[in-house]
Residue frames as qw, qx, qy, qz and C-alpha x, y, z in Angstrom:
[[0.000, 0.884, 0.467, 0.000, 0.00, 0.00, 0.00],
 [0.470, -0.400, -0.093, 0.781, 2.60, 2.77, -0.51],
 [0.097, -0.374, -0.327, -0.863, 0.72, 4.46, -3.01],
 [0.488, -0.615, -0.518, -0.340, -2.46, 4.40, -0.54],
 [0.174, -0.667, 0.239, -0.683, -3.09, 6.12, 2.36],
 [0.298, -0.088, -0.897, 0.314, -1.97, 3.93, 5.89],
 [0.515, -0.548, -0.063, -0.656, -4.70, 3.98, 8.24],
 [0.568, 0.093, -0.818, 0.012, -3.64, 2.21, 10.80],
 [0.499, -0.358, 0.436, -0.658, -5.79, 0.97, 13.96],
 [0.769, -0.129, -0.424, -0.461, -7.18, -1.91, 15.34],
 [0.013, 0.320, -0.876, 0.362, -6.91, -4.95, 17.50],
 [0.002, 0.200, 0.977, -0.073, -9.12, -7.85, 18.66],
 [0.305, 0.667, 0.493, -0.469, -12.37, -5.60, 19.65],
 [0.403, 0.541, -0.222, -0.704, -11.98, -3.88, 15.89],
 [0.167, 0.184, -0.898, -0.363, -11.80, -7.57, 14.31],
 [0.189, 0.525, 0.803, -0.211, -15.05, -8.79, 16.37],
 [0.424, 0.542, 0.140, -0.712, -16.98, -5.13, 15.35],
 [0.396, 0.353, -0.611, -0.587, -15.95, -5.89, 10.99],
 [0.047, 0.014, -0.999, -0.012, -16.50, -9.41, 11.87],
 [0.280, 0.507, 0.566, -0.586, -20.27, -8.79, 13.59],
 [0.407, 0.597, -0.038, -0.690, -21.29, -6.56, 10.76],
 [0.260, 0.344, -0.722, -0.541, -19.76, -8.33, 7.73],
 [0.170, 0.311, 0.933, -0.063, -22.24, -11.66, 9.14],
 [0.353, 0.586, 0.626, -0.374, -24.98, -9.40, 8.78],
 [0.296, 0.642, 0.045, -0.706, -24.63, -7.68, 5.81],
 [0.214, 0.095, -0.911, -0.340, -24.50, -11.16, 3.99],
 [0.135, 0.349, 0.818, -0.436, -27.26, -11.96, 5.84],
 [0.144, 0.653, 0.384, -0.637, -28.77, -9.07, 4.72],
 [0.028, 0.482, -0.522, -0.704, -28.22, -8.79, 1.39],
 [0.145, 0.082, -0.915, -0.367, -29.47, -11.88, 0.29],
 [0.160, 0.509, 0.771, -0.347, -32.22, -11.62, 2.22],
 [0.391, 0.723, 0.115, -0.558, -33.99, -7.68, 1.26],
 [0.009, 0.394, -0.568, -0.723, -32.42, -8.40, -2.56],
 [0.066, 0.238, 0.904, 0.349, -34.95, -11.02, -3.18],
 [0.006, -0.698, -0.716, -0.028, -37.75, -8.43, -3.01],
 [0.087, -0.856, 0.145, 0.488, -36.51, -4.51, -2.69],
 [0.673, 0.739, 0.007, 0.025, -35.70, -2.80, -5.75],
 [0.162, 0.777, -0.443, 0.417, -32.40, -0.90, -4.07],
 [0.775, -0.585, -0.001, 0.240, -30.17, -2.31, -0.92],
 [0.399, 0.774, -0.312, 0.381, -27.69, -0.13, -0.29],
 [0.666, -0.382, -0.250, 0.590, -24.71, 0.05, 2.50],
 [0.187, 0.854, -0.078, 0.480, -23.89, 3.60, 3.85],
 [0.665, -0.306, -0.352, 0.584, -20.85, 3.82, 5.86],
 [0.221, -0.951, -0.215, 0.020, -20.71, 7.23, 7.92],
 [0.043, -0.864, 0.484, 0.134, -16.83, 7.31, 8.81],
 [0.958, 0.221, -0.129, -0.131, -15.36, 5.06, 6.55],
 [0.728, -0.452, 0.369, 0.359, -11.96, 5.51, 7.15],
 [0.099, 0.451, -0.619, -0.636, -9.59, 4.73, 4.06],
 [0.836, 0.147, -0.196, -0.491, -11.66, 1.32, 3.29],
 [0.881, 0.018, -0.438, 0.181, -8.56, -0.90, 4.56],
 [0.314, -0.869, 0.191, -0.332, -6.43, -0.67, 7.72],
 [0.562, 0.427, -0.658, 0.262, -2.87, -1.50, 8.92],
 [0.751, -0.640, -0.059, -0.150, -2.29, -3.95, 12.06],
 [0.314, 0.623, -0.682, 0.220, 0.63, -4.30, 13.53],
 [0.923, -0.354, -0.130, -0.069, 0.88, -7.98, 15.51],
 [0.485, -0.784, 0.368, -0.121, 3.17, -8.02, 17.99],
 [0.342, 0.491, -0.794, 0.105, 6.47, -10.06, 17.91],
 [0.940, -0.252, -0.115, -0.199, 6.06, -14.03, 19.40],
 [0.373, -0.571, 0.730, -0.041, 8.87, -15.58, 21.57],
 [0.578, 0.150, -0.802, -0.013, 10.36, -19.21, 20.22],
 [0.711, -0.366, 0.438, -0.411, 9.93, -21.80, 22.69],
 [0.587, -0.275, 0.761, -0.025, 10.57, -25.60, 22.72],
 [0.559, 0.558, 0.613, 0.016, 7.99, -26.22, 19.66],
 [0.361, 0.859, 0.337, 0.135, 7.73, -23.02, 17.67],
 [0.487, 0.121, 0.068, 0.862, 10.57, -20.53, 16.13],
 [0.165, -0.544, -0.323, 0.756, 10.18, -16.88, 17.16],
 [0.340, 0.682, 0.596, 0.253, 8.08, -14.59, 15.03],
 [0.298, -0.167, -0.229, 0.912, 9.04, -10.80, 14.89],
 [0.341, 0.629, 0.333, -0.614, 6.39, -8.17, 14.32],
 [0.215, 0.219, 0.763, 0.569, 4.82, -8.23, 11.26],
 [0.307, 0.287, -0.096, -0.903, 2.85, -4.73, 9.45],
 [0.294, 0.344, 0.878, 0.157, -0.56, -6.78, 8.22],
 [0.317, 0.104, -0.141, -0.932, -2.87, -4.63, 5.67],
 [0.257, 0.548, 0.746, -0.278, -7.05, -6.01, 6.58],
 [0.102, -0.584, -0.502, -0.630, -10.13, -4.90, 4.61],
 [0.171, 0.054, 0.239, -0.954, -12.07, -1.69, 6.53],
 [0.377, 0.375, 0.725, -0.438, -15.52, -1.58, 6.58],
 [0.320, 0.674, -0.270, -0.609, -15.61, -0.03, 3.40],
 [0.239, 0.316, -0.847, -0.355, -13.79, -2.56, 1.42],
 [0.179, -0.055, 0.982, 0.017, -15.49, -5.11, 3.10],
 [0.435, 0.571, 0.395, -0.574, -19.12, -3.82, 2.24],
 [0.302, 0.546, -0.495, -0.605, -17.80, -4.28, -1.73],
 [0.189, 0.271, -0.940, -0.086, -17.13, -7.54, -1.47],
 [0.580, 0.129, 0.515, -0.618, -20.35, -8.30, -0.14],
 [0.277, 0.018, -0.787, -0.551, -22.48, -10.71, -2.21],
 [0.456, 0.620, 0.346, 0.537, -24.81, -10.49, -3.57],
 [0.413, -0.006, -0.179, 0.893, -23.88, -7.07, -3.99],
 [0.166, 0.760, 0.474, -0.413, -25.37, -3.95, -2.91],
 [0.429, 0.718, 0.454, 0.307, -26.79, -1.81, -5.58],
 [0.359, 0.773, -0.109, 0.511, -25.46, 1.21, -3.94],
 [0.671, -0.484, -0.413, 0.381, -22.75, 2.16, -1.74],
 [0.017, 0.872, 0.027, 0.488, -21.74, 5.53, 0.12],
 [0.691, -0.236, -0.291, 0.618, -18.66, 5.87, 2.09],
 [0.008, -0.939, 0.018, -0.345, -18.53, 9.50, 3.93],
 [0.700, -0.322, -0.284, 0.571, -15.54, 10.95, 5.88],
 [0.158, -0.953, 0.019, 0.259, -14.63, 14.35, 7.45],
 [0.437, -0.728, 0.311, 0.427, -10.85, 13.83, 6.93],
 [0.365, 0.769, -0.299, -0.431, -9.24, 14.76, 3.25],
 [0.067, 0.423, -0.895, -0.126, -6.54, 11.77, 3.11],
 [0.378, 0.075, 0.848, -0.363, -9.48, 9.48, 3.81],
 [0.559, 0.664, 0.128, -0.480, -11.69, 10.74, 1.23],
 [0.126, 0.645, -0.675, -0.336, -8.64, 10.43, -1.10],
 [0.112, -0.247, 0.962, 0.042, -8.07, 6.77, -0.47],
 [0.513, 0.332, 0.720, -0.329, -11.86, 6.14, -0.64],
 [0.602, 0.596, -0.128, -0.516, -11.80, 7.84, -4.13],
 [0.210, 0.561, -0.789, -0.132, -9.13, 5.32, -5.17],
 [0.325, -0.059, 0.939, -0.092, -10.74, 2.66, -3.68],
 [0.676, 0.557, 0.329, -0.352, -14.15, 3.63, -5.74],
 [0.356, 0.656, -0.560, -0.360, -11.53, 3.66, -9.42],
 [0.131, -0.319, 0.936, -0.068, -10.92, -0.03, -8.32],
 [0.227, 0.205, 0.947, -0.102, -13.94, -0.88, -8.72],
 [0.049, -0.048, -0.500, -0.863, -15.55, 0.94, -12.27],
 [0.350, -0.358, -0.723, -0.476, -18.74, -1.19, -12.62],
 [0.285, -0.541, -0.688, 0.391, -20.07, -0.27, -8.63],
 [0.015, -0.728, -0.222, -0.649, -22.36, 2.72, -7.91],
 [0.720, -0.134, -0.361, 0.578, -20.08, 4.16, -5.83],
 [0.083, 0.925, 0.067, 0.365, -20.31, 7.97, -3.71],
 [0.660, -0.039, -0.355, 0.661, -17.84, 9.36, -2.17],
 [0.012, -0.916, -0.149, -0.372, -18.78, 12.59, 0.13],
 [0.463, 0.007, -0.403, 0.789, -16.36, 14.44, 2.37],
 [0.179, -0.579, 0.149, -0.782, -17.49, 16.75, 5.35],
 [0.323, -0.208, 0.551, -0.741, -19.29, 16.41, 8.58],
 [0.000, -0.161, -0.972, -0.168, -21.17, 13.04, 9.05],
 [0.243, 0.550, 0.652, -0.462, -24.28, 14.12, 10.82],
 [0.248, 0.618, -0.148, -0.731, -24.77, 16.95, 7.82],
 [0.316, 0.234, -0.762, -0.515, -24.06, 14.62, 4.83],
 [0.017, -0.191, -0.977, 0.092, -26.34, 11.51, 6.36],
 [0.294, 0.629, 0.373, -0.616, -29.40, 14.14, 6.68],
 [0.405, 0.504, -0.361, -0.672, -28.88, 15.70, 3.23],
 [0.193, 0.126, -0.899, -0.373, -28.25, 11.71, 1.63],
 [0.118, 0.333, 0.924, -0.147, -31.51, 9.93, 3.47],
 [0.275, 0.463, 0.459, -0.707, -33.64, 12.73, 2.75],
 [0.153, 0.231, -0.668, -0.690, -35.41, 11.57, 0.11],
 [0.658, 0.021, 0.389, -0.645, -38.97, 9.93, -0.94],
 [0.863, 0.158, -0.404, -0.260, -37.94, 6.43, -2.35],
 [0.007, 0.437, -0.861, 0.260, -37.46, 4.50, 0.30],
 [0.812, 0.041, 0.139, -0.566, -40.58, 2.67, 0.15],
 [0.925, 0.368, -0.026, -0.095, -39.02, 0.16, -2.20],
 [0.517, 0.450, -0.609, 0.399, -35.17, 0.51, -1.02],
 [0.834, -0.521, -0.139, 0.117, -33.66, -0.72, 1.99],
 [0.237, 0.798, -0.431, 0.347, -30.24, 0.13, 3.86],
 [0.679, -0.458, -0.203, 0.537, -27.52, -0.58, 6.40],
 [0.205, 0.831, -0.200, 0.478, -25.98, 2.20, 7.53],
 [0.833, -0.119, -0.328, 0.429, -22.52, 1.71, 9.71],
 [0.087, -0.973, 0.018, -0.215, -22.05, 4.07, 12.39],
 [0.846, -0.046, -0.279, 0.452, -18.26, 4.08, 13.60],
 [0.040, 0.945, -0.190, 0.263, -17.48, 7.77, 14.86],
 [0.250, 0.619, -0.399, 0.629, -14.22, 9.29, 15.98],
 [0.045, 0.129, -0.579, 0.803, -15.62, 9.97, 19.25],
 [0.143, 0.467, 0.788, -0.376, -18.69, 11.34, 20.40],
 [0.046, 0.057, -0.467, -0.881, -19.41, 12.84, 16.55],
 [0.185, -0.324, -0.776, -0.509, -22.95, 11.16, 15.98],
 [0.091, 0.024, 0.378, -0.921, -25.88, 13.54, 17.20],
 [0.262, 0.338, 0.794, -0.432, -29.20, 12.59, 18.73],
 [0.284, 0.639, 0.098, -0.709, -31.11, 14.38, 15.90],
 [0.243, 0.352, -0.841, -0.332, -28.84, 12.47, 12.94],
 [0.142, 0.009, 0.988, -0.059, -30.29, 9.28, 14.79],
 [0.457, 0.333, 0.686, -0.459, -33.70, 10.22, 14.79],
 [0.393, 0.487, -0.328, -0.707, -33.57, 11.65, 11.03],
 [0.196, 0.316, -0.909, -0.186, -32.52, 7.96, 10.17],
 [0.101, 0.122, 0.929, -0.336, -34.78, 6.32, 12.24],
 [0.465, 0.531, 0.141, -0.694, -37.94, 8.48, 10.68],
 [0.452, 0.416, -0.375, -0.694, -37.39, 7.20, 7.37],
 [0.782, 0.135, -0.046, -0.607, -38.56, 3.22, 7.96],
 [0.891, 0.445, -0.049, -0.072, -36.10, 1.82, 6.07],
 [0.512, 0.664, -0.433, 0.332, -32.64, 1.69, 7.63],
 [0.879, -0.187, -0.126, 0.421, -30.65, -1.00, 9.72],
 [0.200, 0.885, -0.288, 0.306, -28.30, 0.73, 11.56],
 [0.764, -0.137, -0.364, 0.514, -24.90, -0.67, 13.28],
 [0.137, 0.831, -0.224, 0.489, -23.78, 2.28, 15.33],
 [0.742, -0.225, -0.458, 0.435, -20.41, 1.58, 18.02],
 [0.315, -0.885, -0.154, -0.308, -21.53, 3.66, 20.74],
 [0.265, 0.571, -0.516, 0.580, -18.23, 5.37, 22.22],
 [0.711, -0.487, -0.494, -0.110, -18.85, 3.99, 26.33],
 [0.673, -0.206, -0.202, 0.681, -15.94, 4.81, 27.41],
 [0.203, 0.419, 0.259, 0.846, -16.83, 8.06, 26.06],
 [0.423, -0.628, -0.300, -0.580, -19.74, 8.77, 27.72],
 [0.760, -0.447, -0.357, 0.308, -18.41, 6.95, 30.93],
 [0.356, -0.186, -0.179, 0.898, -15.37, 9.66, 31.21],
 [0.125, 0.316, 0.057, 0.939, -17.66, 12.67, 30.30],
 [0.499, -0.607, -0.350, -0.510, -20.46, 12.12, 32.71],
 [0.258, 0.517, -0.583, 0.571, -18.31, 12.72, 35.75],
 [0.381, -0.342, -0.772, 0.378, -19.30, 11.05, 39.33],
 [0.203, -0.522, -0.500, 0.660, -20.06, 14.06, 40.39],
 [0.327, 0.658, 0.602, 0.313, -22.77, 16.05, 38.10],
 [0.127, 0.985, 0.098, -0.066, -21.51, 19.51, 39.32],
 [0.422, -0.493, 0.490, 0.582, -18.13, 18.70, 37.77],
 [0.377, 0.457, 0.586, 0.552, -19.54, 18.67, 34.41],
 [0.151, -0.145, 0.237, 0.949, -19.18, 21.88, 32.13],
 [0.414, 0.516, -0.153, -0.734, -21.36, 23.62, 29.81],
 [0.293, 0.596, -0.645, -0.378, -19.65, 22.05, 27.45],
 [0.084, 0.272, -0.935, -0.211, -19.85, 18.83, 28.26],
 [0.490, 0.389, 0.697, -0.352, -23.58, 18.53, 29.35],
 [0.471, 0.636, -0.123, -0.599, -24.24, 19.97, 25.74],
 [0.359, 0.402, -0.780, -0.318, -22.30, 17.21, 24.20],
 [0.099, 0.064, 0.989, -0.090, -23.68, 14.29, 26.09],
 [0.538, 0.467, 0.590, -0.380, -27.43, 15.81, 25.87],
 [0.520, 0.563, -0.253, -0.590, -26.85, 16.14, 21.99],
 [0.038, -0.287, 0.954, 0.082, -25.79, 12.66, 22.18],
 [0.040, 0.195, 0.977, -0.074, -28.37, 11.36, 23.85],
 [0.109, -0.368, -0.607, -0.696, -31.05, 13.36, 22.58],
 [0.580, -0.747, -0.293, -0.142, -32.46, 14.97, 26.18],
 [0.237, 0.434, -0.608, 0.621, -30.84, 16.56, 29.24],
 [0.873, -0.340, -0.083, -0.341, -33.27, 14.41, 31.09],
 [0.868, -0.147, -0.419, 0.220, -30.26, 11.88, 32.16],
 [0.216, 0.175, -0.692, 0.666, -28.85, 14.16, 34.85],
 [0.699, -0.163, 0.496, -0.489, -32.06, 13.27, 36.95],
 [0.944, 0.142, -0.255, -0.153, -32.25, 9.77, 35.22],
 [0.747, 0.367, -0.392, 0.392, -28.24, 9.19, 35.71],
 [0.257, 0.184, -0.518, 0.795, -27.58, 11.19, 38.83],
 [0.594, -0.508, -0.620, 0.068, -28.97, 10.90, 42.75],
 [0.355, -0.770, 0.432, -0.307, -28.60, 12.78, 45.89],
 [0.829, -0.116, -0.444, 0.321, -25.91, 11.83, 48.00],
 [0.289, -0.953, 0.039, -0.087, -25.16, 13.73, 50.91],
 [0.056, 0.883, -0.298, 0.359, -21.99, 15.25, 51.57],
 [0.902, -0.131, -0.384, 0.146, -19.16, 12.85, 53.11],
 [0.390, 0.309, -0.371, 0.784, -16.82, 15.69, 54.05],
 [0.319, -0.434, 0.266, -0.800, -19.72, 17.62, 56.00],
 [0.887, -0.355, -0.258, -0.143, -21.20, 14.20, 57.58],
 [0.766, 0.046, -0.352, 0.536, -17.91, 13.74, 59.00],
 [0.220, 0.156, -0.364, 0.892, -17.67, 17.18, 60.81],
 [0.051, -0.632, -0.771, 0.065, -21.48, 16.87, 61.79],
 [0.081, 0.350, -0.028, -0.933, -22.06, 20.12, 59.99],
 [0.751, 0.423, 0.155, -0.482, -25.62, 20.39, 57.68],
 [0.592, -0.143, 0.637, 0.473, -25.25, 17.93, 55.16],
 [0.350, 0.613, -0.125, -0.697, -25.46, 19.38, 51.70],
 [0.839, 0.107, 0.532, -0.038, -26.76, 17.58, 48.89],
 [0.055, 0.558, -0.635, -0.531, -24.47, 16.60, 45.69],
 [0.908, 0.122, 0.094, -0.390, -25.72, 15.04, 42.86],
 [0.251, -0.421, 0.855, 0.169, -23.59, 11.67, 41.95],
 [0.502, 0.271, -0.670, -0.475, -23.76, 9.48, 38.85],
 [0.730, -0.187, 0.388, -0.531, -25.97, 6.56, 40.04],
 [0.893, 0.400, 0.066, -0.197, -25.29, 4.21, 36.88],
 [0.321, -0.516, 0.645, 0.463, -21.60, 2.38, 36.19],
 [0.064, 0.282, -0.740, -0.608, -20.84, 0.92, 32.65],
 [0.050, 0.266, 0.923, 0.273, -23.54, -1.31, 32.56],
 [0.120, 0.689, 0.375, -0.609, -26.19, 1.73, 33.55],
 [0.168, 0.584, -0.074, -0.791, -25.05, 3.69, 31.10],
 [0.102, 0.013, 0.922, 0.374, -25.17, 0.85, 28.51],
 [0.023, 0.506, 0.858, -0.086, -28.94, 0.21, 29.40],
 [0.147, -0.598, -0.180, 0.767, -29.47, 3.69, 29.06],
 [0.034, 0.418, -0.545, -0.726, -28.33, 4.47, 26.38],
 [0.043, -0.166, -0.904, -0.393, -30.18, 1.20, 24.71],
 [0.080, 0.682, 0.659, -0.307, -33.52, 3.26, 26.07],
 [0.069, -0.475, 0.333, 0.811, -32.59, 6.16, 24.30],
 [0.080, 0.281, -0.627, -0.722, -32.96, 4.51, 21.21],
 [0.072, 0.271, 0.957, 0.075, -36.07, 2.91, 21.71],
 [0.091, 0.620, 0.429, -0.650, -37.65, 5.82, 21.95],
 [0.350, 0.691, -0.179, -0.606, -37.15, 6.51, 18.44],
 [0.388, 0.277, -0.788, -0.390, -36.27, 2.92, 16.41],
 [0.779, -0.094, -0.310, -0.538, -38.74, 0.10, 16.13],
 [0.966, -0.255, 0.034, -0.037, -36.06, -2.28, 17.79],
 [0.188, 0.758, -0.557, 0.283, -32.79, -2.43, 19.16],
 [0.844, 0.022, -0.487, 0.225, -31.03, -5.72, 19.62],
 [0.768, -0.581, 0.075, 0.260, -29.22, -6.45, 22.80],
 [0.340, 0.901, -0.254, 0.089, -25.91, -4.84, 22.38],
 [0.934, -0.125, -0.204, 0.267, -22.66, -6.55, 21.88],
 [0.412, -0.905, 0.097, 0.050, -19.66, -5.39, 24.39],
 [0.758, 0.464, -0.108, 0.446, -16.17, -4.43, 22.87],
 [0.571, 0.206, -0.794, -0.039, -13.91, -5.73, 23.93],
 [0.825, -0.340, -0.298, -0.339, -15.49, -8.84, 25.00],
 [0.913, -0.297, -0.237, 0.148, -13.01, -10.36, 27.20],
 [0.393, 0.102, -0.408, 0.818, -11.36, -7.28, 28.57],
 [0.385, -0.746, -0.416, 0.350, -12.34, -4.92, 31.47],
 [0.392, 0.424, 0.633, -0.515, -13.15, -1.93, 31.19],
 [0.525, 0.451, 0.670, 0.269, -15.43, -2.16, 28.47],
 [0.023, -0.374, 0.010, 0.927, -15.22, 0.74, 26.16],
 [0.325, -0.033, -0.547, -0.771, -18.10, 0.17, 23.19],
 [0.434, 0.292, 0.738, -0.425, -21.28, -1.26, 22.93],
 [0.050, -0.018, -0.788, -0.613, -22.04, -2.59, 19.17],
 [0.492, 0.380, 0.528, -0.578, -25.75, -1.69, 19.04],
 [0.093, -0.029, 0.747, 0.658, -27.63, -2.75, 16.28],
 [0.383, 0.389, 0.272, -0.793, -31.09, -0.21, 15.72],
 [0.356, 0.409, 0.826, 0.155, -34.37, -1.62, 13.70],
 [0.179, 0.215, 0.078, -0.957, -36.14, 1.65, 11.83],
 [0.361, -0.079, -0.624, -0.689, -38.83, -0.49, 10.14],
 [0.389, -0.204, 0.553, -0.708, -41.52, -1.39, 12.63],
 [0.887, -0.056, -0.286, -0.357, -43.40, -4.21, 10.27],
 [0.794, -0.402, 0.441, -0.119, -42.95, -7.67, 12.61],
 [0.747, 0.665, -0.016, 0.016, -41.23, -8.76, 9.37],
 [0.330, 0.769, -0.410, 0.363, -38.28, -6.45, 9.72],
 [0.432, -0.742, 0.363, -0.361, -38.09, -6.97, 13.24],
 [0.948, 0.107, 0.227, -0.194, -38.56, -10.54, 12.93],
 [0.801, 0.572, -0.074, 0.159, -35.66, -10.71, 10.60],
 [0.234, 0.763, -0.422, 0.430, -33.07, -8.36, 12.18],
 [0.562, -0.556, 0.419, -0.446, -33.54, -10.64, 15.29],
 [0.982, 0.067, 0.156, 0.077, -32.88, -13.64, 13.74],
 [0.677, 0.528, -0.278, 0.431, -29.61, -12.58, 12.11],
 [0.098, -0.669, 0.523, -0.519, -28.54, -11.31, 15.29],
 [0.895, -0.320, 0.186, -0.248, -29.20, -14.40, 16.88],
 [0.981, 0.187, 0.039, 0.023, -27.24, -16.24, 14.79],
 [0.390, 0.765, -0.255, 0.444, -24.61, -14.14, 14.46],
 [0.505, -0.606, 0.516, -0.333, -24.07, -14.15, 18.11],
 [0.962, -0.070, 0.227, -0.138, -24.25, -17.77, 18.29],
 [0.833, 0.465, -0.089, 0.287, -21.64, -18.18, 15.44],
 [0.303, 0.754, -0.423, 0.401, -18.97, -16.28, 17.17],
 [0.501, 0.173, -0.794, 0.299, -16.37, -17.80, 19.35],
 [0.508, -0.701, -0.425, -0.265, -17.51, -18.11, 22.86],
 [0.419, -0.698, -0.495, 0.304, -14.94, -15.79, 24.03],
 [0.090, -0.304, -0.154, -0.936, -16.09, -12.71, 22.05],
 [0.465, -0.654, -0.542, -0.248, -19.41, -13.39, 24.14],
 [0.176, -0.756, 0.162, -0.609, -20.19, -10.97, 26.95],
 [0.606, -0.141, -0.692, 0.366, -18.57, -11.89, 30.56],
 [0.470, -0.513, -0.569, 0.439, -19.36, -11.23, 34.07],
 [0.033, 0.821, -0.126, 0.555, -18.75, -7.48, 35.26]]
């Protein structure tokens, strides 16, 4: 890849997310193709479309000759959404960052005969302008949310979720939300209640998420106690939380899977949102997630807390 832009991230929890998705969007494909005119894939931050790992050097031992590190180049979510089969009719890879765009244009030249967009800017903006449209009656989607951070805004979700017709993967930063909703609710900024209630679409969760608790310094000098409010909810709160959120606005939202699965603490939560509400869709998107779970090793599956 030295003509192509490196992109390089990953590690076990980014092989389960591509893994998770790519099941379903074979699933899916073959399923909505035998009756929808359109099935498309829209990927929000695509990245470049492939991404460098770097696996660690292996000691030798008794059996096996030492291995040194070794630079591996994987398909992205991007690439792998090409290779799908059957294929989708159309696909739409967006990113903010220029060198990313680049490599996605280079990855769309590779492949002439696909109807292929490439947009560059601000996801939440470009996913409004692309969904808003009135032929979705007869098309279907996935759309793959992967932000940066804490980029995708409560408003984006519901736009998506309004129109009926779009499966959405979206890996809900946890760790994110875990460090900006501080134990204590009068250590959060401005700033950061504004980002978490544009997240979560309400500024309802500091009375949902946070409790009195009285004052340990002034119990302790048996002066009045004064009340402070304190986060009430650890990782798995905010998880469940969060997965109310979105019921409030998609037809059905699978149990969410927890990245990474078999470290501590968790920092995602792979949700996967229903916007079509017929028992059909639902019916469907619950069965591939069954299976999909089922098929994977049993220890990507969620453990203890």
């Amino acid at each position: 890849m030295s003509d192509t832009v490196e992109h390089e991230f990953g590690g076990q929890h980014t092989d389960i997310k591509l893994e998770i998705v790519e099941k379903y969007l074979k699933r899916y494909s073959a399923a909505l193709h035998t009756w929808c005119d359109q099935v498309w894939y829209i990927d929000a931050f695509a990245g470049t479309g492939r991404r460098t790992v770097r696996v660690k050097a292996r000691e030798g031992d008794l059996f096996e000759e030492p291995v040194p590190e070794q630079v591996e180049h994987r398909r992205g979510s991007a690439k792998i959404a090409i290779d799908i089969e059957p294929p989708f009719d159309r696909l739409v890879f967006m990113d903010v960052k220029p060198k990313h765009v680049a490599a996605l244009e280079a990855l769309k030249a590779e492949n002439p005969g696909r109807d292929i967009d490439v947009l560059e800017g601000d996801a939440n903006k470009l996913i409004k302008s692309e969904i808003a449209w009135e032929g979705w009656r007869k098309t279907r989607a996935v759309m793959f949310l992967d932000p940066y951070g804490m980029e995708v805004e409560w408003d984006t979700l519901r736009r998506i979720a309004e129109t009926k017709a779009i499966d959405v993967w979206y890996l809900f930063p946890l760790s994110g939300l875990y460090r900006q909703a501080a134990r204590d609710l009068a250590k959060i900024d401005g700033a950061k209640e504004r980002a978490i209630s544009r997240m979560l679409g309400t500024d309802e969760w500091k009375q949902e998420l946070y409790s009195d608790a009285p004052s340990a310094a002034n119990l302790l000098f048996d002066m009045e106690p004064v009340d402070v409010r304190q986060r009430n909810a650890d990782v798995a709160g905010l998880e469940q939380y969060v997965k109310k959120r979105l019921k409030t606005i998609f037809a059905e939202v699978l149990d969410p899977f927890p990245l990474p699965s078999i470290e501590r603490p968790q920092k995602f939560s792979l949700f996967c949102a229903i916007s079509n509400p017929s028992k059909r869709a639902i019916s469907l998107a619950q069965s591939f997630g069954g299976s999909i779970v089922k098929s994977m090793p049993a220890s990507h599956h969620r453990i203890g807390r």
